[in-house]
KELUM-570302 format. One record per residue: x, y, z of N, C-alpha, C, CB in turn; residue in three letters. Coordinates in steps of 0.02 Angstrom, whole numbers, plus 32768, in hexadecimal, padded with zeros to 4 digits. Each point is the difference from the previous one (the first is absolute). Glycine has a CB too. Layout:
N
+--------+---------+------+---------+----------+-------+--------+---------+------+---------+----------+-------+-----+
: n.east : n.north : n.up : ca.east : ca.north : ca.up : c.east : c.north : c.up : cb.east : cb.north : cb.up : res :
+--------+---------+------+---------+----------+-------+--------+---------+------+---------+----------+-------+-----+
:      X :       Y :    Z :       X :        Y :     Z :      X :       Y :    Z :       X :        Y :     Z : ALA :
...
+--------+---------+------+---------+----------+-------+--------+---------+------+---------+----------+-------+-----+
END
This chain:
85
+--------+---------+------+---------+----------+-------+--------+---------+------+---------+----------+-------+-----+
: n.east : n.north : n.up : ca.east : ca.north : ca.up : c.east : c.north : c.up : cb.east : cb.north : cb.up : res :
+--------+---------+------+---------+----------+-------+--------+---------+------+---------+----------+-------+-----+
:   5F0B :    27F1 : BA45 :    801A :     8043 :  7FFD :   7FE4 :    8029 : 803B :    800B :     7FF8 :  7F82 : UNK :
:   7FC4 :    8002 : 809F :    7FDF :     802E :  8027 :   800D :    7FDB : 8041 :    7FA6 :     8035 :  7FAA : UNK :
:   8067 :    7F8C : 8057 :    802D :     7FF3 :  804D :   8044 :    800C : 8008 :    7FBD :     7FAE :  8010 : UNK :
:   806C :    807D : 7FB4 :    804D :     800A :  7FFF :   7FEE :    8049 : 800E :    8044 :     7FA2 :  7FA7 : UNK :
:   7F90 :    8077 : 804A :    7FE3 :     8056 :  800B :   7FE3 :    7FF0 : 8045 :    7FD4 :     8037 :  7F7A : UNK :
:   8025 :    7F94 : 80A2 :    7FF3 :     8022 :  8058 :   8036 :    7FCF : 802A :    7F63 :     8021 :  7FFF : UNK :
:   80BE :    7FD7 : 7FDA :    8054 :     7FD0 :  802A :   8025 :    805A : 8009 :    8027 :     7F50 :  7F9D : UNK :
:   7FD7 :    80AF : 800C :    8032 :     8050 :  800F :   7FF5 :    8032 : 8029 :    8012 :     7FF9 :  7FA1 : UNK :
:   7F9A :    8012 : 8066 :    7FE2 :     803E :  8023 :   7FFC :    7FF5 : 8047 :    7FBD :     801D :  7FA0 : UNK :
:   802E :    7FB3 : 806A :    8006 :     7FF9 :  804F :   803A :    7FD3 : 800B :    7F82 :     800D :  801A : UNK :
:   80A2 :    7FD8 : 7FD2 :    8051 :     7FCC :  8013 :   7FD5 :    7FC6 : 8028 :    807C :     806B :  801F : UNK :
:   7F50 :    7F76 : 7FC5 :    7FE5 :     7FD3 :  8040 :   7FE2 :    7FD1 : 7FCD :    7FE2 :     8055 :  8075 : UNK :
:   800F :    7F5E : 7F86 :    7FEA :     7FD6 :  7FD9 :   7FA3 :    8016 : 7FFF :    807A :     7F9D :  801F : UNK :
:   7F83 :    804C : 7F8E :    7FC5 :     8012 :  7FFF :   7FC2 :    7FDD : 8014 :    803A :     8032 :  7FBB : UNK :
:   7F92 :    7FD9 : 8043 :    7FC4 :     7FD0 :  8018 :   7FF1 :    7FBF : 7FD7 :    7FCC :     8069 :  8028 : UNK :
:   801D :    7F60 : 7FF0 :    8001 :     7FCB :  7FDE :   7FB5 :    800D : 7FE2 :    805C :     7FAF :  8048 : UNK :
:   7F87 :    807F : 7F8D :    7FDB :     8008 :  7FD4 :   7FF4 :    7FFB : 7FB9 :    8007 :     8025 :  8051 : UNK :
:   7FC3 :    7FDC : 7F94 :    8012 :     7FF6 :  7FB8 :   7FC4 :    803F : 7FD4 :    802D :     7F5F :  8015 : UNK :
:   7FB1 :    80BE : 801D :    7FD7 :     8042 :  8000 :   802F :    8036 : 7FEA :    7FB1 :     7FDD :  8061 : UNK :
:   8060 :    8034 : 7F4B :    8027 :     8033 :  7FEC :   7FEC :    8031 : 8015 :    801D :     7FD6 :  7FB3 : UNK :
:   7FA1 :    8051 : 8054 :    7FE6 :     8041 :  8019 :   801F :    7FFD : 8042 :    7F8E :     800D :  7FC0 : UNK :
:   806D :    7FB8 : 8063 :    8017 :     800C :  8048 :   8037 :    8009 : 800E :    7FBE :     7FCF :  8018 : UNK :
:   8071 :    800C : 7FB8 :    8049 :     8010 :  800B :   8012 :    804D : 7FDE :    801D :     7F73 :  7FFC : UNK :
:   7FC9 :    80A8 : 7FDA :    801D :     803B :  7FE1 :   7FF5 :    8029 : 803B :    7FEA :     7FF2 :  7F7E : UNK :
:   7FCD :    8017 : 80A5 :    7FE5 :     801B :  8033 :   8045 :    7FF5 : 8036 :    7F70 :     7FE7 :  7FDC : UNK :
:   80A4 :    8001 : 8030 :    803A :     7FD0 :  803F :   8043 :    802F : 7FE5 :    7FCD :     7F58 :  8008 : UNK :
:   8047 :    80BF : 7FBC :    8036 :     8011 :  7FE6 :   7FEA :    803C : 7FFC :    802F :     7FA5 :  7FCF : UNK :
:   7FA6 :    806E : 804C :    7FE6 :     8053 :  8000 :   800E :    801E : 7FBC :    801E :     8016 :  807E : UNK :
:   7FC5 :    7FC7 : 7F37 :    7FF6 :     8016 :  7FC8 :   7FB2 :    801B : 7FFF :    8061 :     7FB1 :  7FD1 : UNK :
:   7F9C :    8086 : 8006 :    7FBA :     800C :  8005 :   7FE4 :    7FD7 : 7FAD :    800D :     808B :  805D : UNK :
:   7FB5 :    7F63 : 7F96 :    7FFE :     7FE8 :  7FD8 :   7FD5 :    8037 : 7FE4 :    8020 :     7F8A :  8023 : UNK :
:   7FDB :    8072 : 7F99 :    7FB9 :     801F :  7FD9 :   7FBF :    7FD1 : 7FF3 :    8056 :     804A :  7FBF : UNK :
:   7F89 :    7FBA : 8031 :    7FBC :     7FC7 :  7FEB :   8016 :    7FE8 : 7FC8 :    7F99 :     8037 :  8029 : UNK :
:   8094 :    7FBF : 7FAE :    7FF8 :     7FDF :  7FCC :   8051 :    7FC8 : 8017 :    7FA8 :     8071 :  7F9A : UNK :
:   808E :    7FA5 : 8081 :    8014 :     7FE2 :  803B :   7FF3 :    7FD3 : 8023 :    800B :     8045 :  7FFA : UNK :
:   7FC2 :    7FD3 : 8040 :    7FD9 :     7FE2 :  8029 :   7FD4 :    7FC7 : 7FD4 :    8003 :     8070 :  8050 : UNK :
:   7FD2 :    7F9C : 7F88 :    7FD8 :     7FC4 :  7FDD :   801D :    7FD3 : 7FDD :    7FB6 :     8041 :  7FF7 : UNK :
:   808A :    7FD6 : 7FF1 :    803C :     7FC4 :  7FD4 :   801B :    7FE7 : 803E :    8031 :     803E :  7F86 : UNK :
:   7FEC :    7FDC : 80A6 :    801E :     7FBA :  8048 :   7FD0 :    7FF9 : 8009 :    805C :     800F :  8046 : UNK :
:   7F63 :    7FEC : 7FBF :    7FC3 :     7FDA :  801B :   7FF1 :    7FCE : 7FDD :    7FD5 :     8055 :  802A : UNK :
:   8023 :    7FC0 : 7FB2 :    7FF8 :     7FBD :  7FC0 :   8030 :    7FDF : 7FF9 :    7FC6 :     8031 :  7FC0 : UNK :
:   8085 :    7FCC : 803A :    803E :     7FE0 :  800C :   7FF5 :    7FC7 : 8036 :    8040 :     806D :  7FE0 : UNK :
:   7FAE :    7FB0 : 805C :    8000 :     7FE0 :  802A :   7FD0 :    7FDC : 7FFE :    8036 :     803D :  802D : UNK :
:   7F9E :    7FB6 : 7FCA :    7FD2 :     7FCA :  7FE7 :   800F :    7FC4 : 7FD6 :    7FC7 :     8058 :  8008 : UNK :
:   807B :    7FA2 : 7FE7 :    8023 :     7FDE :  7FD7 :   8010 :    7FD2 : 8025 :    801F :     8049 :  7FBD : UNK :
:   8010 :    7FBA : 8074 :    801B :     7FDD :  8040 :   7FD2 :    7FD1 : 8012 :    803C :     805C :  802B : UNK :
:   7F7E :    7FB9 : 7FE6 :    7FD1 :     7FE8 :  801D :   7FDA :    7FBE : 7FD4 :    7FFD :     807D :  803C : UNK :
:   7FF1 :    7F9C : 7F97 :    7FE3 :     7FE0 :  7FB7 :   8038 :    7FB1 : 7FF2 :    7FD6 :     809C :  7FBC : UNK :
:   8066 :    7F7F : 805B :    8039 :     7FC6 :  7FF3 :   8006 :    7FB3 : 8029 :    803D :     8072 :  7FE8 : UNK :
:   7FA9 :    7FBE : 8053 :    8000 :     7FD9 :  8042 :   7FB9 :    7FBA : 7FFF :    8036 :     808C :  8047 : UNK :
:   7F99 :    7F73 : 7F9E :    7FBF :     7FF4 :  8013 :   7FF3 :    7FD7 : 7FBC :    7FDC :     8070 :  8057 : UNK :
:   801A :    7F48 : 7FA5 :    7FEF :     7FE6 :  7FCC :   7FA9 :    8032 : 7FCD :    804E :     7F7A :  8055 : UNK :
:   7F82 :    8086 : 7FDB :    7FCF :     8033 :  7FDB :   8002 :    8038 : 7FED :    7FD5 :     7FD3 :  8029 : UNK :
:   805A :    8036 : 7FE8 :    8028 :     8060 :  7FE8 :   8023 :    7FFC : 7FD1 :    8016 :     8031 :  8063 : UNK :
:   8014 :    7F82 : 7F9F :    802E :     8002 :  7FCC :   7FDA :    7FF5 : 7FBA :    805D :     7FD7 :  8054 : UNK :
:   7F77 :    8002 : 7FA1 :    7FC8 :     7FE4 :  7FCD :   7FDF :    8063 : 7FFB :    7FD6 :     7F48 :  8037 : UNK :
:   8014 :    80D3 : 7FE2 :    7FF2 :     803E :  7FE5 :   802D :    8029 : 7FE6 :    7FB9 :     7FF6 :  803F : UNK :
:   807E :    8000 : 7FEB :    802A :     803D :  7FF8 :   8027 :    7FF4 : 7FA2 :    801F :     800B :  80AD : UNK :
:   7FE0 :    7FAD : 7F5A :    8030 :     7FF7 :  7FB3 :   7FC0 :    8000 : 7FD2 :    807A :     7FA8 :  8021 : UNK :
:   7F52 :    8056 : 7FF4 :    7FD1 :     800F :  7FBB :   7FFF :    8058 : 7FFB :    7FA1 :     7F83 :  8012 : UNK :
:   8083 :    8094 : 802D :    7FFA :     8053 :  7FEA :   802D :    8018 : 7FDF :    7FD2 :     8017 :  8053 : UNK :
:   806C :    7FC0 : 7FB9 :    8051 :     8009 :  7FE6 :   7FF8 :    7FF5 : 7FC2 :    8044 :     7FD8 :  805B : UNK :
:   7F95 :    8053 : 7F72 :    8011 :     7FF8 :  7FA5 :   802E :    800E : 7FFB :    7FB3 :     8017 :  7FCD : UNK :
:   806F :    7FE1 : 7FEF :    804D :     8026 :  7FF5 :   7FDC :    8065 : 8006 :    8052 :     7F7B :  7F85 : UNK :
:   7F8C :    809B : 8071 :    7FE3 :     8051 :  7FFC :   8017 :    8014 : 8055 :    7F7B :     7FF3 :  7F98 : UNK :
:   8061 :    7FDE : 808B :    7FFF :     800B :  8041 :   8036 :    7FF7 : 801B :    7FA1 :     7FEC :  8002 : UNK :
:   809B :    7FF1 : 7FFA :    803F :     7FF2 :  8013 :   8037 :    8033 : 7FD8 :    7FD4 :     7F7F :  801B : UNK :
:   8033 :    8087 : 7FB7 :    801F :     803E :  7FD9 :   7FEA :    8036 : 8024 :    7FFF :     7FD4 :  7F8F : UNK :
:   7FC0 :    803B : 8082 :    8000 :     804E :  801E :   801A :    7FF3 : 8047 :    7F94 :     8036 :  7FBC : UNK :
:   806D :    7FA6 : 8061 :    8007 :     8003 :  804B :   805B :    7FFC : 8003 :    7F73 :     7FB9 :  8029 : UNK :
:   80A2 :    8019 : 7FA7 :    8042 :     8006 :  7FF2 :   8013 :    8049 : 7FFE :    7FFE :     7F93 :  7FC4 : UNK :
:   7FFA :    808D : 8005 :    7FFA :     8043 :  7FFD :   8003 :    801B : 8045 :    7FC0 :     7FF6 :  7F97 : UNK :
:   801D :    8007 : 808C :    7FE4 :     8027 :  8032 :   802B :    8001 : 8046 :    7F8E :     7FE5 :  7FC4 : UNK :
:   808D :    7FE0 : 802F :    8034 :     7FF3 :  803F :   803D :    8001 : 7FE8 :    7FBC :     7FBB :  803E : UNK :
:   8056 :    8057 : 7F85 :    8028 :     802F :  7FF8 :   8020 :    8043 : 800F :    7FD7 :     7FBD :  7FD6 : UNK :
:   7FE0 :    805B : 8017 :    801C :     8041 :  800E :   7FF0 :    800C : 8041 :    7FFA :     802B :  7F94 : UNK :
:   7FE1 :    7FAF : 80AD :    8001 :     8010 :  803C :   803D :    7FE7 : 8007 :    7F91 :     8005 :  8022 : UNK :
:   8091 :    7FD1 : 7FDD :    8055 :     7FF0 :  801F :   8028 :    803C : 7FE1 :    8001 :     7F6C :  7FFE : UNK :
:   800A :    80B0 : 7FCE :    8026 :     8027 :  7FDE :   7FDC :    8057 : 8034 :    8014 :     7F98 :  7F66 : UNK :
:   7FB7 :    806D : 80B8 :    7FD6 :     803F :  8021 :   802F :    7FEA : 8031 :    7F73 :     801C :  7FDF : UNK :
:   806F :    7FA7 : 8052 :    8037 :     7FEF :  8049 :   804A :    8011 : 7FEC :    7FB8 :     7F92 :  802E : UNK :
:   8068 :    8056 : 7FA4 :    8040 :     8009 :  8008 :   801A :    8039 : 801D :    7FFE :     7FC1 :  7FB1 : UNK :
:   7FCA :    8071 : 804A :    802C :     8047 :  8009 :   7FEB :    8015 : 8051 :    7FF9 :     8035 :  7F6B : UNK :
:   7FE7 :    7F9C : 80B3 :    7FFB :     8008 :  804B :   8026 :    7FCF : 8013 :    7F97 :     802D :  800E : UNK :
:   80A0 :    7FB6 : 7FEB :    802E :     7FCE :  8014 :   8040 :    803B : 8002 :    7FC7 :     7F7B :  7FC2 : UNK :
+--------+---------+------+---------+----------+-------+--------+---------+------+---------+----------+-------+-----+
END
């Protein structure tokens, strides 16, 4: 969602990143801190996926508590973006 918010804003393909703060930053959204600390933490996801020792941490962090809220959470940031598209 936030590389279709800087396709539209600037008409130009977006960066081959996976740093959500950086891309919202790129789509000239301003973020708030609670914003900012949910794509930060999002994005840590990507990373955790990539890396067999990340992945062994990351799914002992993934409880169903911890995956329900983050579900949650990137919800309602796609449903916030929508309205800068």
């Amino acid at each position: 969602m936030l590389k279709a918010v800087i396709v539209k804003k600037t008409n130009s393909a977006p960066p081959f990143v996976h740093d959500l703060v950086r891309l919202a930053e790129k789509a000239g959204i301003v973020l708030d801190d609670k914003n900012k600390t949910d794509l930060s933490e999002i994005s840590t996801f990507n990373i955790a996926a990539r890396y067999d020792d990340y992945k062994l941490q990351f799914a002992k962090k993934a409880t169903k508590v911890f995956s329900a809220k983050y579900i949650k959470c990137t919800g309602g940031l796609l449903v916030w973006l929508q309205k800068h598209l």
